[in-house]
N, CA, C and O atoms as a GROMACS GRO file, in nm:
protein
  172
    1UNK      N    1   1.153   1.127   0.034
    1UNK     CA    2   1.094   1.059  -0.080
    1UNK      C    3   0.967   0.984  -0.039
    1UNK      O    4   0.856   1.001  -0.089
    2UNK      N    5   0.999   0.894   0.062
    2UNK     CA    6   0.869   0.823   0.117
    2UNK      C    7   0.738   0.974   0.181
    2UNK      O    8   0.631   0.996   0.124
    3UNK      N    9   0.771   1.028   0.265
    3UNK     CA   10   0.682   1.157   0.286
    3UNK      C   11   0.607   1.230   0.126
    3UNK      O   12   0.501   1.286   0.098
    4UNK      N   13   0.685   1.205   0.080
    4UNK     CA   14   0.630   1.269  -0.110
    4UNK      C   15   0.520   1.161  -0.131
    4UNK      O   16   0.399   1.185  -0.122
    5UNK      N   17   0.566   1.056  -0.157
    5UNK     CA   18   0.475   0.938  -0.200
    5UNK      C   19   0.356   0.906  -0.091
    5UNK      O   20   0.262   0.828  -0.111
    6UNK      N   21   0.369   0.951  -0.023
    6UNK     CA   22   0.281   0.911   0.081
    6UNK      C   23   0.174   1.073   0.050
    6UNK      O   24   0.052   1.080   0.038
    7UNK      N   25   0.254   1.159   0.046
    7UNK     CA   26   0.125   1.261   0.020
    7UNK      C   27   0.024   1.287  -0.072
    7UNK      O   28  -0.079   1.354  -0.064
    8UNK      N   29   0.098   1.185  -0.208
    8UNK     CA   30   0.054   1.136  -0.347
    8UNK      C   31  -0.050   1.082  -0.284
    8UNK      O   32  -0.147   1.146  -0.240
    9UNK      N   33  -0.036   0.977  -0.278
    9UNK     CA   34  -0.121   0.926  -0.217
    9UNK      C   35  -0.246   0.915  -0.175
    9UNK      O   36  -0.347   0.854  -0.211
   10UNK      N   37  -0.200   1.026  -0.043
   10UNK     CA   38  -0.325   1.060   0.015
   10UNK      C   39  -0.413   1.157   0.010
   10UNK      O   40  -0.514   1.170   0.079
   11UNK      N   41  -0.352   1.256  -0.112
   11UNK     CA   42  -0.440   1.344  -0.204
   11UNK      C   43  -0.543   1.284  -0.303
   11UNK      O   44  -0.649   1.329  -0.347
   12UNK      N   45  -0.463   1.146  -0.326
   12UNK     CA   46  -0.557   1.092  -0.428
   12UNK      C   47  -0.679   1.037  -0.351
   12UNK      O   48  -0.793   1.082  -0.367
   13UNK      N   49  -0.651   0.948  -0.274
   13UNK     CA   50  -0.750   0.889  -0.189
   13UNK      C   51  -0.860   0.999  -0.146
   13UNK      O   52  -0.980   0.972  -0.134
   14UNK      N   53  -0.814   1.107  -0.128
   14UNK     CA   54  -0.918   1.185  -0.050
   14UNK      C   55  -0.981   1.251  -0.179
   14UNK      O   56  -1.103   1.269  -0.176
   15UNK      N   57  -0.902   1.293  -0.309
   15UNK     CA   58  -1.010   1.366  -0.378
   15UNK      C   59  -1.107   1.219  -0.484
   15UNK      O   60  -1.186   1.221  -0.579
   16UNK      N   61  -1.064   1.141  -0.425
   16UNK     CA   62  -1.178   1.047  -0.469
   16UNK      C   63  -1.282   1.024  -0.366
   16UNK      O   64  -1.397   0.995  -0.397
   17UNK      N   65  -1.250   1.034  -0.273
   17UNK     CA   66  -1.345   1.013  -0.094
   17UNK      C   67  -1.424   1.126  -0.161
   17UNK      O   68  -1.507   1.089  -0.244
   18UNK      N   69  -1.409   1.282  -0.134
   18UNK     CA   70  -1.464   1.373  -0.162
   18UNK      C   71  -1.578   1.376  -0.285
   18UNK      O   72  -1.687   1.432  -0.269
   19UNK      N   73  -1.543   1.314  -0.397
   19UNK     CA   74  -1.596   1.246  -0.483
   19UNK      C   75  -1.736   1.162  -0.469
   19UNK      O   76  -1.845   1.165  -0.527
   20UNK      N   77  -1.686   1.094  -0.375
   20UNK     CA   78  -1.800   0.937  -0.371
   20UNK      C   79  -1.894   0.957  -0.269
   20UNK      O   80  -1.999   0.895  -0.254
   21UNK      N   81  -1.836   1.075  -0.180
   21UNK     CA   82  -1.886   1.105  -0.028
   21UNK      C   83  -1.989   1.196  -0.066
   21UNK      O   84  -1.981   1.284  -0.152
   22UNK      N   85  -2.120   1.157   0.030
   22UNK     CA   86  -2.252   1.247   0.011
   22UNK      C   87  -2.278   1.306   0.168
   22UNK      O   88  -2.347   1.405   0.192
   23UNK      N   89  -2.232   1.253   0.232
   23UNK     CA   90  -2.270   1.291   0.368
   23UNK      C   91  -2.138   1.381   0.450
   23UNK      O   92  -2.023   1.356   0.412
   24UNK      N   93  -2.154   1.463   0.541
   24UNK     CA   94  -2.052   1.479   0.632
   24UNK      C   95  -1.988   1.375   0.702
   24UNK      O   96  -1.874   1.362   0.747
   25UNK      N   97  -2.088   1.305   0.700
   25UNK     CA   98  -2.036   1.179   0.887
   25UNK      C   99  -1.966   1.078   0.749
   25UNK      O  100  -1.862   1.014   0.767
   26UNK      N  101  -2.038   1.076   0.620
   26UNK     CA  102  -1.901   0.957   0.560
   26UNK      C  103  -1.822   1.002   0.535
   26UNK      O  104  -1.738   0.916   0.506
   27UNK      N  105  -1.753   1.177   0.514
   27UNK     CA  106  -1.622   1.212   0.490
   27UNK      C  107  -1.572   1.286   0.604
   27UNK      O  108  -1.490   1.377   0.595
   28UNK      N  109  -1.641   1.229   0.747
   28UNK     CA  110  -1.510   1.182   0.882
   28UNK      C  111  -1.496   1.050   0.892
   28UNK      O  112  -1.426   1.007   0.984
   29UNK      N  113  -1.567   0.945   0.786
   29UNK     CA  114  -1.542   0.830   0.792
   29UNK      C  115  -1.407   0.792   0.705
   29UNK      O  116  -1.317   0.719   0.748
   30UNK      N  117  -1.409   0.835   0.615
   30UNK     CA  118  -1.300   0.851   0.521
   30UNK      C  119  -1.192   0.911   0.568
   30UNK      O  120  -1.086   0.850   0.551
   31UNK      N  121  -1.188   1.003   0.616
   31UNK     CA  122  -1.088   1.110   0.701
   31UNK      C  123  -0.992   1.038   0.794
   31UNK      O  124  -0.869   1.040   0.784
   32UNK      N  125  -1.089   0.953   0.917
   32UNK     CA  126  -1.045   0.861   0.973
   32UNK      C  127  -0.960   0.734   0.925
   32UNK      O  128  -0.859   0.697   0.986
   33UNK      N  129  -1.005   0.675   0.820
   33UNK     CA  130  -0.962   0.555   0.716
   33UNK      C  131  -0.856   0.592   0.660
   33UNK      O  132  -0.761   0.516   0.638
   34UNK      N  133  -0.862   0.727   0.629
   34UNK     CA  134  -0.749   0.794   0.578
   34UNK      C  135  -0.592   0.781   0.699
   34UNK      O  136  -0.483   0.723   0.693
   35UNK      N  137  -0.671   0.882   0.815
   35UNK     CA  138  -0.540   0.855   0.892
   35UNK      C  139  -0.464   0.706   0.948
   35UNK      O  140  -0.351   0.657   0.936
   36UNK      N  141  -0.590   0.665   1.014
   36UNK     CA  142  -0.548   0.513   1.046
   36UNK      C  143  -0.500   0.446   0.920
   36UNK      O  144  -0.423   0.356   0.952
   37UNK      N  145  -0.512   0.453   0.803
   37UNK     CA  146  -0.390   0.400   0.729
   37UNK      C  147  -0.288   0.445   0.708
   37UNK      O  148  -0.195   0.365   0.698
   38UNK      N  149  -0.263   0.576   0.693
   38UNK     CA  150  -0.135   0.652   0.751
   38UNK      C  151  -0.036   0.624   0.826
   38UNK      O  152   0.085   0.611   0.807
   39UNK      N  153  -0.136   0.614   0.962
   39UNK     CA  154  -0.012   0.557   1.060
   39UNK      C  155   0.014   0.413   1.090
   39UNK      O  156   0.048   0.364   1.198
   40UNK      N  157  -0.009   0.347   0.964
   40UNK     CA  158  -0.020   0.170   0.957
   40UNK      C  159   0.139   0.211   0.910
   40UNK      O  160   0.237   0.177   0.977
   41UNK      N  161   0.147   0.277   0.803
   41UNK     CA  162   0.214   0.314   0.687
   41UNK      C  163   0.368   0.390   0.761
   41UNK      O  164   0.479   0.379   0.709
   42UNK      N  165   0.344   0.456   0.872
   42UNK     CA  166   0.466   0.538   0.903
   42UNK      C  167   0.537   0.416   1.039
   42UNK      O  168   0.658   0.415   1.062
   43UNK      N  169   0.465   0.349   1.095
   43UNK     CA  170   0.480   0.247   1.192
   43UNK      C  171   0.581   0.172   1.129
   43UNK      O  172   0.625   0.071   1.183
   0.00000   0.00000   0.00000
């Protein structure tokens, strides 16, 4: 259940990143932000 919600999640986050993002280097910035909150989240 938590793995579900967490993928919610982080689909949303990213198709809004993808969204807002104009550059490559800001959507490995996002990418990154993405994971490192991830593993805040599974810790």
């Amino acid at each position: 259940m938590v793995r579900k919600a967490l993928l919610v999640v982080v689909l949303i986050v990213l198709s809004f990143s993808l969204i807002g993002c104009q550059t490559i280097q800001g959507l490995g910035e996002d990418i990154k932000w993405i994971g490192e909150k991830g593993a805040e989240i599974l810790d």
